[in-house]
Each structure stands twice: as structure tokens, then as C-alpha cells.
C-alpha positions in Angstrom: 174.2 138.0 48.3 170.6 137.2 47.1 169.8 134.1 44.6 168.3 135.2 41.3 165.3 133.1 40.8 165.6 131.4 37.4 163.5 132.9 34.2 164.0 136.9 34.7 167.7 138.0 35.4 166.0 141.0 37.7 163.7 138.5 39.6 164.6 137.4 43.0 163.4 134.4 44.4 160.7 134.3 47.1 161.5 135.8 50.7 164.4 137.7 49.7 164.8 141.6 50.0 166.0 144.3 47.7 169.4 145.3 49.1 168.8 149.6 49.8 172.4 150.4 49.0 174.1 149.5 52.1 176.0 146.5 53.4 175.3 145.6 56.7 175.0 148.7 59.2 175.5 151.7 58.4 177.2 154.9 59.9 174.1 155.9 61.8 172.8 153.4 64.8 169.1 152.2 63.6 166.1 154.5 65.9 162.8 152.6 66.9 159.7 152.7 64.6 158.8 156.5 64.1 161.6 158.4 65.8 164.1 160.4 64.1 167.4 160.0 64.8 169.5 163.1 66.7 171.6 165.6 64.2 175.0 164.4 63.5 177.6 166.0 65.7 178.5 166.0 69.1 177.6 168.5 70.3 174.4 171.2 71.0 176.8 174.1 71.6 177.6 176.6 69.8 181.4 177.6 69.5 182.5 180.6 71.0 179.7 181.0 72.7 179.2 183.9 75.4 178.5 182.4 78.8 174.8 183.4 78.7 174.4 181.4 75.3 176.3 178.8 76.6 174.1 178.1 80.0 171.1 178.2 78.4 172.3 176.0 75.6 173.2 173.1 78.0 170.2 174.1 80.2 167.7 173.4 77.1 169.4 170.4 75.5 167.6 168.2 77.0 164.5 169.7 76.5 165.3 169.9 72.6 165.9 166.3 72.8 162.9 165.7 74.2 161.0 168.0 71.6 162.9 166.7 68.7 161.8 162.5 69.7 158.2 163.6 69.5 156.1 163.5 66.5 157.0 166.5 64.4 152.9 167.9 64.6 153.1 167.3 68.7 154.7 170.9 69.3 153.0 172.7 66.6 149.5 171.5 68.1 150.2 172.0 71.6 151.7 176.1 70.7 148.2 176.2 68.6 146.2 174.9 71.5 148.0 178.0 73.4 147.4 180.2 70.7 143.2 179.0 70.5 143.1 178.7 74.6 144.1 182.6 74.5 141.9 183.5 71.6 138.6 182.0 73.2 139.7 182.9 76.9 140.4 186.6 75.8 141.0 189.5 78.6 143.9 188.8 81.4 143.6 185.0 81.0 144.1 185.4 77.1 147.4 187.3 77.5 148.6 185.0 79.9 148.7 182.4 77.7 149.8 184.6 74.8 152.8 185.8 77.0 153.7 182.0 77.5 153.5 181.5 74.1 155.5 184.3 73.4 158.1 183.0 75.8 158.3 179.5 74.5 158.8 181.1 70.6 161.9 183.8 72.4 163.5 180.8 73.5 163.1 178.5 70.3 164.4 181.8 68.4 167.0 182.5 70.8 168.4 178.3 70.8 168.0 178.6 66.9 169.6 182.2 65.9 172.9 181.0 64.9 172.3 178.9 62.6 169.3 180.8 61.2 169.6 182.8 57.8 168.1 186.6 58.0 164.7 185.9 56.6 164.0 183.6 59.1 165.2 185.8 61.7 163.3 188.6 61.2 160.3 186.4 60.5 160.8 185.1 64.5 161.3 188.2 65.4 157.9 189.3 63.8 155.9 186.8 65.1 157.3 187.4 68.8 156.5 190.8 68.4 152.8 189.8 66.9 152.0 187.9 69.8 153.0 190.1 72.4 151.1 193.3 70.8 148.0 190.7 71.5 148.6 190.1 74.7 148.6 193.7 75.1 146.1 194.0 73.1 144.2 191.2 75.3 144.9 193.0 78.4 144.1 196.7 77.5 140.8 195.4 76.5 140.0 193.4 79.3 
């Protein structure tokens, strides 16, 4: 496949490419520069699903498809911009955009929760409940 250039047995000649370990394609299809490719599998559902799960499963796919192409920081900045938007804003405002941040992390947890192991569940849980004490916290306060 690639000609050894004559003095070093190792040493390939100019213009040619270290072979990675596969032969032609491989079993994934190549993604453009910078996005990851989907899971495997062929589907977002889970099985045996309750109708409830089910809806909002196919109702959100392509939202997580969406979420999953961008950048891996674009999410995490935009909840954080909610997060400092509520912190600055404070009062009625401020819980407004706590509560939508709240919302946002409910349905993340609730799309996630079967496949999530018990310490991470009760760390979504906790941080649900975190935010919503400070929007109430927000709004008693004014």
C-alpha cells in the first residue's frame, strides 16, 4: 500500500500517509470538520416506553439532534447566560429566567433518566430543585 522510501525500513517516502488502522471506509459514514457523529443505533426511543415518554421522546429528537451538532460549550454557555441574566436581573425578571432554566434542565433530566445511573440522578434532581428554591427565592424578595 505505501512505498518504503529506501535507507530506513520505517520511513516512508515523501507525500504518503500513515495508514490509521483502517482500510478504506469504515463502519461509520465520515461527519464534516468539527461535528460529531450521531450515537450508534437507530433509534432515540426508549423500549417499552409509556406513551407520555414516548411523545415527548419523538417530540424532542430533533431538538437533541440539533443540540448534539453544536459545539459541545454552545449549550453550556447559553444555560450560563440564563443562569447570569437571572442573577444580575434579580426580582420577578430573575425568576423568570431561573424557571426557564429550570424547565430546560427537567426536560434534559427527564429525556436522559433511563440511561442515567443513581448518582447522576439525584444530582439532576438537586440541581432542579436548587434552581427553583432561587426563583423563589428571587421572587419572595422582589
Amino acid at each position: 500500500m505505501y512505498r518504503v522510501s529506501k535507507g530506513h525500513p520505517n520511513r516512508r517516502s515523501s507525500g504518503q500517509r500513515r495508514s490509521r488502522g483502517r482500510s478504506g471506509g469504515g463502519s461509520r459514514p465520515r461527519t464534516p470538520a468539527g461535528r460529531r457523529p450521531l450515537p450508534r443505533g437507530d433509534t432515540f426511543a426508549t423500549p417499552d416506553a409509556s406513551p407520555l415518554r414516548s411523545w415527548i421522546e419523538r417530540r424532542s429528537a430533533t431538538l437533541l439532534v440539533f443540540l448534539h451538532r453544536l459545539p459541545r460549550w454552545v449549550p453550556l454557555v447559553l444555560m450560563l447566560a440564563l443562569l447570569a441574566a437571572a442573577l444580575l436581573v434579580k426580582g420577578v425578571v430573575g425568576a423568570v429566567f431561573l424557571v426557564a432554566l429550570a424547565v430546560i434542565l427537567v426536560w434534559l433530566a427527564f429525556v436522559s433518566w433511563p440511561m442515567l445511573r443513581p448518582g447522576d440522578r439525584t444530582f439532576r434532581v438537586l440541581a432542579i430543585v436548587v434552581v427553583l428554591a432561587g426563583a423563589a427565592y428571587f421572587t419572595v424578595t422582589g
